[in-house]
C-alpha positions, -999 to +999 in steps of 0.1 A: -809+913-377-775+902-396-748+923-400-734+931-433-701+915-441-719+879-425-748+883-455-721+891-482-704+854-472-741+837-468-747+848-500-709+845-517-714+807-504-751+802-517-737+812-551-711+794-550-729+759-540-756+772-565-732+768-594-719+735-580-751+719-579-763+733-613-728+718-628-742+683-613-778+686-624-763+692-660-741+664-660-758+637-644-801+648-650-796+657-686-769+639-697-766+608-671-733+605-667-717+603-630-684+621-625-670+638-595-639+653-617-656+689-617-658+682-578-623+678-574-615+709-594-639+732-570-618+714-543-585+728-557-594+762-567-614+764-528-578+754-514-558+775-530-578+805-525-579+793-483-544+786-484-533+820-503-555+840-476-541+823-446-504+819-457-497+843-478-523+868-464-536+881-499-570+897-502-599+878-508-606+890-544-570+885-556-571+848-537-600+841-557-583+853-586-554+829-578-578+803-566-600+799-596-563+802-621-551+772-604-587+753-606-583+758-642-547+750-648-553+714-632-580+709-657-565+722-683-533+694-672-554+667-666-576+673-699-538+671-716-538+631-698 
């Protein structure tokens, strides 16, 4: 029916969606509060890891590694503001 590697990405994407949309639920059906700021952080860390695969032709694990460092490093910059 599907092949392998296609179900490991359907499912890598599921997750990752999965976590986006449980971040929003917290933040705006418990607490109420609209902000798009974690948003633009998943954007970051999403480009990077693209960007590091396509121009720098690392592996996907180690472009996730280097993807989800520099989603973290923003916020940590921008939590410094």
């Amino acid at each position: 029916m599907f092949s392998l590697p296609y179900l490991i990405y359907l499912l890598s994407l599921v997750s990752l969606f999965a976590i986006l949309g449980a971040s929003f639920n917290l933040l705006l059906g418990y607490t109420g509060i609209s902000n798009l700021g974690h948003s633009g952080l998943f954007l970051i860390g999403a480009y990077t890891t693209v960007l590091a695969m396509t121009k720098l032709g690392l592996p996907l694990p180690l472009a996730w590694a280097l993807g989800t460092l520099a989603g973290a490093l923003t916020g940590g910059l921008l939590s410094l503001l």
